[in-house]
C-alpha positions in Angstrom: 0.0 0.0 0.0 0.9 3.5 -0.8 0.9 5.5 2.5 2.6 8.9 3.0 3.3 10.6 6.5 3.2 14.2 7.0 4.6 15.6 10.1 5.2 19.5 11.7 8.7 20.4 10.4 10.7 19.8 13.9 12.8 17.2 15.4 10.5 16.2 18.2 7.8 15.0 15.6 10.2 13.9 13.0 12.1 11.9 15.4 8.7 9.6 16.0 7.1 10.3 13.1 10.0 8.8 10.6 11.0 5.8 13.0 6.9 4.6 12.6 6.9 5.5 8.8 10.2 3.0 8.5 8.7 0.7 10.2 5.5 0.4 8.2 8.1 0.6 5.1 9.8 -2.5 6.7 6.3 -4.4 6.5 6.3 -4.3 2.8 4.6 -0.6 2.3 6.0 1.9 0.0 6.3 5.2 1.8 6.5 8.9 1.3 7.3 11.3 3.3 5.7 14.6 2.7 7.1 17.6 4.0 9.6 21.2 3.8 13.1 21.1 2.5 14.2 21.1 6.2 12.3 17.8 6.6 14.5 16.0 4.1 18.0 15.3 6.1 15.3 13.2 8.4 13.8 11.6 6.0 16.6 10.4 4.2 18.2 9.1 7.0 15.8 7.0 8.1 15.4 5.4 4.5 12.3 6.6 3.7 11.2 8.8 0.0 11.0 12.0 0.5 8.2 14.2 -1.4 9.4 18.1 -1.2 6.3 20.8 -0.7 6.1 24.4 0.2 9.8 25.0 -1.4 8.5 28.4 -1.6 7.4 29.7 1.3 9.7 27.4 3.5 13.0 27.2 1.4 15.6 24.8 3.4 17.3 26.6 6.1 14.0 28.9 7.0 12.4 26.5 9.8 15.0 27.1 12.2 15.1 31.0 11.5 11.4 30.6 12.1 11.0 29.2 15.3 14.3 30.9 17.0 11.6 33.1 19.1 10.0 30.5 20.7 13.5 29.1 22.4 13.4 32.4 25.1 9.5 31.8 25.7 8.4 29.8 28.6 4.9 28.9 29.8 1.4 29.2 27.9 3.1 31.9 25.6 5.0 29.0 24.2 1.7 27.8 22.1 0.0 31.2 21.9 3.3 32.2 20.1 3.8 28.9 17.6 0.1 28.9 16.8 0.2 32.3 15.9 2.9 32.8 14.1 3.6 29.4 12.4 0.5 27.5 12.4 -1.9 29.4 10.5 1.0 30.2 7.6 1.9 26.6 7.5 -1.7 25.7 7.0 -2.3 27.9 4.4 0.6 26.5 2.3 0.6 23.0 3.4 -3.6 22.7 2.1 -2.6 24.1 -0.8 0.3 21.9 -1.9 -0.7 18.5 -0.4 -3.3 17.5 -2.8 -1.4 17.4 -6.2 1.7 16.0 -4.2 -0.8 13.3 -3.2 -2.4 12.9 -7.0 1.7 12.4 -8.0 2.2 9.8 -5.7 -0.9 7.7 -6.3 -1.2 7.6 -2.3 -4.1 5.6 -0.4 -3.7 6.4 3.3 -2.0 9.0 4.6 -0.5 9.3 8.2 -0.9 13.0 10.0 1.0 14.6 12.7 -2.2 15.8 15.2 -0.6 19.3 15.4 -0.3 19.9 12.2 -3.3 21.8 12.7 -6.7 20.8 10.5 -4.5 19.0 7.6 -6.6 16.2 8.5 -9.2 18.1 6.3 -7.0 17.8 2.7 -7.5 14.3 3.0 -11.4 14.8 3.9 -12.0 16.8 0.9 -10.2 13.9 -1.1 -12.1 11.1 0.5 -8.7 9.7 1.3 -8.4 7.6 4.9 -6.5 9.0 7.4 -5.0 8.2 10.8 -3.5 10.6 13.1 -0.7 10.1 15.5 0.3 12.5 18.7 3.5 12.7 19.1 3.4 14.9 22.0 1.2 14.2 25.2 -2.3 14.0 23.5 -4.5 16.8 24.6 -7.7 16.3 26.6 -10.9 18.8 26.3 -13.3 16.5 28.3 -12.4 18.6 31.8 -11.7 14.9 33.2 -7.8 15.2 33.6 -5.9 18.5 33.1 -5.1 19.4 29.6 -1.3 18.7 28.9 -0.4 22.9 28.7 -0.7 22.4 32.5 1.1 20.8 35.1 -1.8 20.6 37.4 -2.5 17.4 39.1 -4.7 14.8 38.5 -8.0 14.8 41.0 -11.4 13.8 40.2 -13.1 16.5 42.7 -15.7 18.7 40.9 -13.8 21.7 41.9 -10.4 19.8 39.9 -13.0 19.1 37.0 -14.6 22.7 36.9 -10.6 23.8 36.9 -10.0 21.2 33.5 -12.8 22.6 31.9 -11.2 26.6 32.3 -8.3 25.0 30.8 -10.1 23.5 27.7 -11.2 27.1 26.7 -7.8 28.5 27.3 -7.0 25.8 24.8 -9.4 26.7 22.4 -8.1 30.2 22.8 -5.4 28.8 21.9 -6.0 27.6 18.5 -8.7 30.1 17.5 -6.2 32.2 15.3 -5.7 28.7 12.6 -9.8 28.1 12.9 -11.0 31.2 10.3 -8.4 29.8 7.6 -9.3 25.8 8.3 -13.2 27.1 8.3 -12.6 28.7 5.1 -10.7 25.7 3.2 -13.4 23.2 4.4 -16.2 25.7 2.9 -14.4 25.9 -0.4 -13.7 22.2 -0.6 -17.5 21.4 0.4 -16.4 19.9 3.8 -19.9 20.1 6.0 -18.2 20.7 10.0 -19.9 21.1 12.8 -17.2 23.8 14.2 -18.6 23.6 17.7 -17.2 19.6 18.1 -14.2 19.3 18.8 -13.7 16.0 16.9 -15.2 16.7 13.9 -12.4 16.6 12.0 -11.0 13.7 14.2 -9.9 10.7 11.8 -12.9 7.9 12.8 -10.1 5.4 11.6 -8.1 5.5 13.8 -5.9 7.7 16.4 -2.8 6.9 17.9 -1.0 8.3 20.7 3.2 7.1 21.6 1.7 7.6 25.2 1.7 4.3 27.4 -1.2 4.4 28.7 0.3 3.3 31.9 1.9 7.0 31.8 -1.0 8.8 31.7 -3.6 9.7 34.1 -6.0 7.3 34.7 -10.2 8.2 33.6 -10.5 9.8 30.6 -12.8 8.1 27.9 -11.3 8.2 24.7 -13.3 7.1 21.6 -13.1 3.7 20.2 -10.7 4.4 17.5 -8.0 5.8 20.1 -5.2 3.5 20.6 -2.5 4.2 23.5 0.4 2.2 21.7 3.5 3.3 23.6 7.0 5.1 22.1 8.0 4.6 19.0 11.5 3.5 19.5 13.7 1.5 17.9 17.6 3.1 18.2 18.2 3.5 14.2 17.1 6.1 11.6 18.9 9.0 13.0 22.0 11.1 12.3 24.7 10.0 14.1 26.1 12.4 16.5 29.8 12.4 17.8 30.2 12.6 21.4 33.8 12.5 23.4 33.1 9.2 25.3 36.7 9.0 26.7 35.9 11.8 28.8 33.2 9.8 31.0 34.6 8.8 34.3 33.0 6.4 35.3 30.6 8.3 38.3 27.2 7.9 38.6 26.1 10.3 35.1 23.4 12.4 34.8 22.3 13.2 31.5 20.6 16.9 31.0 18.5 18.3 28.1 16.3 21.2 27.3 14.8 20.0 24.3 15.2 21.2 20.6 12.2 24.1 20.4 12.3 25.6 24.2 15.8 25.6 25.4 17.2 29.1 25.0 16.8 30.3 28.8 20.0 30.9 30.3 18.3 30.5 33.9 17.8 26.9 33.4 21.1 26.0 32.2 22.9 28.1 34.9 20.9 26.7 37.7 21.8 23.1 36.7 25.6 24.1 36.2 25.6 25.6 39.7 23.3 22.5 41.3 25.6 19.7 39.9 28.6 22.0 40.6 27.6 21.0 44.1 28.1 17.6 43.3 31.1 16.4 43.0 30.3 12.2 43.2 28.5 13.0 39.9 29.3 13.1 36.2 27.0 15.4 33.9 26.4 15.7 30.6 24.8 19.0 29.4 23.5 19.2 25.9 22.1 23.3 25.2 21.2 22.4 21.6 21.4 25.0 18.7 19.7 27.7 20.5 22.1 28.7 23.4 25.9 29.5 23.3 28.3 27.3 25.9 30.8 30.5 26.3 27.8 32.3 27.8 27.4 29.4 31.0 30.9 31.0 32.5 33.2 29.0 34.2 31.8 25.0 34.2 32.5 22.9 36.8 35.2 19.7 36.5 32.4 17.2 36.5 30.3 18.9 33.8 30.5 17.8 30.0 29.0 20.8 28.0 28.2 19.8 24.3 25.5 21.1 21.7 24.1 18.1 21.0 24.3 14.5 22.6 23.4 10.9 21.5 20.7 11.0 24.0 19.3 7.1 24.0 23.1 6.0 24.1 23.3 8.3 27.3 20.3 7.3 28.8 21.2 3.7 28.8 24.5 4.4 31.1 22.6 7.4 33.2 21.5 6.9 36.9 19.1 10.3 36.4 17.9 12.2 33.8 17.9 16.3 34.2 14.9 16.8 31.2 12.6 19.4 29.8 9.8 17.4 30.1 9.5 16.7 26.3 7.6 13.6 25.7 10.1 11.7 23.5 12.7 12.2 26.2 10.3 11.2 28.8 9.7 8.0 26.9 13.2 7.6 26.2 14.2 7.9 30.1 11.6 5.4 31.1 12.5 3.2 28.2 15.8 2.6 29.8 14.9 2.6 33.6 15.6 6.1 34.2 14.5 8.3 36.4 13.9 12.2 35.9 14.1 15.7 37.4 11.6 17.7 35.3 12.1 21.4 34.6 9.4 21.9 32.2 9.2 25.2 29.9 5.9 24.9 27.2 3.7 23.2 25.0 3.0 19.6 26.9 5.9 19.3 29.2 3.8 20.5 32.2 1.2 17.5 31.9 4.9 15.4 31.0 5.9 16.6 34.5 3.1 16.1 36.5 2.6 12.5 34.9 6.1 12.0 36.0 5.3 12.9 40.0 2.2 10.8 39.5 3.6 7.5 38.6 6.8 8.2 41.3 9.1 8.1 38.5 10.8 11.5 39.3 9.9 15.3 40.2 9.8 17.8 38.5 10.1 22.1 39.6 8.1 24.3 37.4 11.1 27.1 35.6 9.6 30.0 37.6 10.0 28.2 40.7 13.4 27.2 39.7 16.2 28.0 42.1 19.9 25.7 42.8 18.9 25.1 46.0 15.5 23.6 44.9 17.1 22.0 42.2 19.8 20.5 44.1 17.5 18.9 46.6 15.4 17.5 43.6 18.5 15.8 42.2 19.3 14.7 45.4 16.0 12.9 46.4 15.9 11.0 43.2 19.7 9.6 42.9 18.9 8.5 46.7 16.1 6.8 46.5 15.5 3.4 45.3 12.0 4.0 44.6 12.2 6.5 41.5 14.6 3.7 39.6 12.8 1.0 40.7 9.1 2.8 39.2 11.4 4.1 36.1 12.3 -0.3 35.4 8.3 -0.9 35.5 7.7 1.2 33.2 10.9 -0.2 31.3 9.3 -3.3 31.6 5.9 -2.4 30.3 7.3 -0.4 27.3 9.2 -3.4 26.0 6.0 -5.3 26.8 3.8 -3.5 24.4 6.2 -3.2 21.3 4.7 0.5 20.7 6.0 0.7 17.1 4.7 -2.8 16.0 1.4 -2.0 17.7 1.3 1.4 16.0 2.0 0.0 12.3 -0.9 -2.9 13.4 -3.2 0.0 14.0 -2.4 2.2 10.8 -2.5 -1.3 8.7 -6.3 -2.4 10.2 -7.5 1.3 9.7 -6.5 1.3 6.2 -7.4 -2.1 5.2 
């Protein structure tokens, strides 16, 4: 079968997105992936075809100039921001590109990235089956459990459900500005949407989420085409990425990350040099990504590795903790080598990341504007001391391994479509 993938232009997505689209291509399917010039260096190096759209208005180099802003944002400002000033353009060009690149390619099924926001409805307009995938924590507007913007916990009070149902507006807030264009596109194309569901555009094949569903919180009703498969893992399809292992000493390590998109606040990378600064019985490895300049971080203490990128699931497999963002893909990746965390989450999902991780006892997390080195520090120290958060983190090791996510994702995709 003919299937192509379309994913939002940026490494958490792609990172998912192109290990499950090589896996269905190792199952006999020929595959395409859709997307920018940027998309391409993934695509390719996962093994998968790779269908260029939107040269124009997002020539190769542009993504990263795009989203720069975003990397000094923190908090709900963090989606306000990217659905504001990327989602509605990338709509826009995406809607009107996709259907001849599909018509070229003869595709039957096409597999959509959630957030690309209201793509789902090219394929509507075409008839075409569609499954969607979230790659980050999938987002919940029933008012049962927090929507994943917030790092509230979970509690099933009415006052705690009345709270979940604020947030679902301040969600729909949040993607009003990309609605007029999406209501606009379905009217030319003859699309009939009730505007006032939210899951009328919703594939009714099938939606799949790289959440356990062990990691999330427990109550919500999801419809009968939502599959929790687990992480889409499998150690290939990347770039490889040079890292100076004869510099590890042999210590307990710690592994730290801000992400790819949100990790451009010096206060977060500063408080972790000073906290593990403090400890000298531990080796760290800080990666600060594209966004944020080493030099700036001053003086860096003996036992810190600074670098701009890191082979993070090689890392995590030798690390006793895990210093993270929050992200979901490093969440999963953490858990799917029996590491605990410390959660400093910035934006977009990696508060309902966090609080997921206090939940299930698998780490803590401190919110950034509660973030000082003595808070920190403590945190770091809790977790490398106690059995428990390891012990929690190998469950969920265990259960990950269990449910072969990225088989039981292609599965999905394959029923849906046949």
């Amino acid at each position: 079968m003919k299937i192509g993938f379309v994913s939002l232009p940026v490494v958490g997505h792609l990172n998912p997105m192109t290990t499950l689209a090589r896996s269905l291509q190792s199952r006999g399917h020929e595959i395409f992936f859709i997307g920018v010039p940027d998309v391409e260096p993934f695509a390719r190096a996962a093994g998968l075809k790779f269908v260029p759209f939107c040269e124009n208005e997002y020539p190769a180099g542009s993504v990263a100039k795009l989203l720069a802003p975003v990397s000094k944002l923190h908090g709900l400002e963090v989606m306000h921001w990217t659905i504001r000033e990327t989602s509605v353009d990338l709509f826009r060009a995406a809607s009107k590109y996709l259907p001849q690149k599909l018509a070229e390619t003869h595709m039957e099924g096409l597999v959509i990235d959630t957030l690309h926001a209201f793509l789902e409805l090219v394929p509507m307009s075409l008839g075409m089956p569609y499954v969607q995938v979230w790659n980050i924590l999938q987002i919940d507007l029933s008012g049962t459990t927090p929507p994943c913007f917030f790092s509230w916990p979970h509690e099933s009070t009415q006052q705690a459900v009345a709270r979940n149902l604020e947030g679902v507006k301040v969600v729909s807030e949040i993607f009003a500005p990309v609605v007029p264009f999406a209501m606009s596109y379905a009217e030319k194309m003859g699309l009939q949407i009730d505007w006032n569901d939210f899951t009328a555009t919703t594939s009714k094949l099938a939606i799949i989420t790289q959440t356990p569903k062990e990691f999330d919180f427990p109550g919500t009703s999801w419809p009968a085409q939502f599959h929790y498969t687990g992480p889409f893992h499998d150690n290939d399809g990347r770039e490889p990425i040079a890292f100076p292992w004869e510099k590890l000493s042999g210590k307990p390590l710690v592994y730290a990350s801000m992400g790819t998109l949100v990790n451009g606040l010096a206060k977060a990378y500063k408080t972790i040099i000073q906290a593990v600064g403090q400890l000298p019985e531990i080796q760290v490895v800080l990666s600060v990504g594209q966004n944020f300049k080493a030099e700036s971080l001053g003086t860096i203490p003996s036992n810190v590795i600074v670098v701009p990128t890191a082979p993070q699931i090689e890392l995590l497999k030798r690390a006793a903790l895990c210093i993270t963002h929050a992200g979901l893909n490093t969440a999963l990746e953490s858990l799917g080598q029996g590491t605990p965390m410390v959660a400093i989450p910035i934006g977009y999902d990696q508060p309902g990341v966090a609080a997921r991780i206090t939940h299930h006892g698998v780490g803590e997390f401190v919110d950034i504007e509660e973030l000082t080195v003595k808070r920190l520090r403590g945190l770091i120290e809790k977790v490398l001391n106690s059995s428990g958060y390891r012990e929690k983190a190998r469950w969920f090791q265990n259960v990950i391994a269990q449910t072969r996510g990225l088989d039981f994702a292609a599965e999905v995709i394959e029923r849906a479509f046949k």
